[in-house]
C-alpha positions, 0 to 999 in steps of 0.5 A: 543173092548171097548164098551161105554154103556153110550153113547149108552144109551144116544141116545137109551134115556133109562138107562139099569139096566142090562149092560151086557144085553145092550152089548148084544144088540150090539154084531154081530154073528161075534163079538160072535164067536170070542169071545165065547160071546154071540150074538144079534141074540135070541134078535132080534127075540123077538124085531122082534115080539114087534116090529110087535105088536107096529107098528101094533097098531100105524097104527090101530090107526092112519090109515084108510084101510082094513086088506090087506093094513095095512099089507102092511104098517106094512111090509113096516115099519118093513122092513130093510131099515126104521130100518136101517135108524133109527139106522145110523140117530141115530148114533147107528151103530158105537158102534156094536161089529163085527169081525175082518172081518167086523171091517174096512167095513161099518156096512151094513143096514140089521145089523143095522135093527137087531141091532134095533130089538136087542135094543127093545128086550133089553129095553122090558127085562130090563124095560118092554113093555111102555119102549120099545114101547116108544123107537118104538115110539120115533125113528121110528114112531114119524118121520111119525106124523109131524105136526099132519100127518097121517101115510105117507111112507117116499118117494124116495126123502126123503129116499136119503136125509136122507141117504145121510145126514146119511153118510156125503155124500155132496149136493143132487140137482135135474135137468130137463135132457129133456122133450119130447112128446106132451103137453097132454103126456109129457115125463120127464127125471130128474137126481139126482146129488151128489156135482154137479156129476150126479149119476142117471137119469129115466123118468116119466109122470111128473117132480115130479115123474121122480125126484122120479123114479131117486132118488130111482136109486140113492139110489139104486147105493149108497147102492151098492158102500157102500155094504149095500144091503139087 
């Protein structure tokens, strides 16, 4: 399987002195043992631990709260979905190296999160800790500090569009099914449709949170059909 390493390089936005090392990076477990070469897996668990300390600082920095809840956030950024997002928004996931098993299926969102890990380690050898926390930063943090923001979790909405954006998938829109109940407890139902096809629907207090109870619905129907469940 042919590698592109200087496409790679090119949105990873860092030039690796060590190519062989950058092809690590991207070599699936299942590429490895077909090939007798050698995995990301080692890697990931290094880019694992960079990754933890880096987003740990970020949100000491950047985020009032006491131990429990900062440890809250740092789980919720280092977990497989933002990572995940990350490498496909980056177009990263068509450049790993997989088995014959897995060469026609979608990459699913857990090897793309280790393949964010593998990269961090990769950059952290080759160029040393400012290059990989830049590449942290860069791609996964920036995002969260628009317009001068604080650390705000991307929402249900904002995650289904981003996917949805991610795979090419058509239109997201979001509509009013009923409302029911009396004016001081209203209960609203609002749906989630994919190219004007309805594809999931839940209920909530207000409009806002019905919209985003059924965008997380929706996410969670679209990562199943794609075999992309963590």
């Amino acid at each position: 399987m042919l590698f592109y390493a200087h496409e790679c390089e090119e949105i990873i936005g860092y030039s690796f002195s060590d190519k062989v090392l950058l092809r690590t990076c991207f070599t699936h477990t299942s590429y490895a043992n077909e090939h007798g070469a050698e995995s990301n897996e080692k890697l990931e668990y290094l880019g694992d631990s960079i990754l933890n300390f880096v987003v740990a600082d970020f949100l000491y920095r950047n985020v009032s709260g006491n131990e429990g809840s900062l440890t809250k956030k740092r789980a919720e950024l280092v977990s497989a979905t933002p990572l995940g997002y990350t490498v496909k928004n980056m177009g990263l996931d068509k450049f790993l190296l997989v088995g014959a098993g897995e060469a026609d299926k979608p990459v699913k969102l857990n090897m793309c999160a280790d393949l964010f890990e593998a990269v961090v380690a990769g950059i952290y050898l080759d160029g040393g800790f400012d290059k990989a926390k830049k590449f942290i930063c860069d791609k996964l943090l920036a995002p969260l500090v628009k317009e001068g923001k604080k650390y705000s979790p991307a929402d249900g909405k904002s995650r289904l569009q981003e996917y949805v954006q991610s795979i090419k998938a058509g239109k997201i829109e979001y509509v009013l099914i009923k409302k029911e109940g009396p004016d001081h407890s209203p209960s609203f139902t609002c749906g989630v449709k994919l190219n004007g096809k309805l594809i999931a629907s839940d209920v909530g207090p207000s409009k806002k949170q019905a919209e985003q109870k059924a965008a997380s619905v929706a996410m969670k129907k679209l990562l199943n059909q794609r075999g992309k469940l963590n």
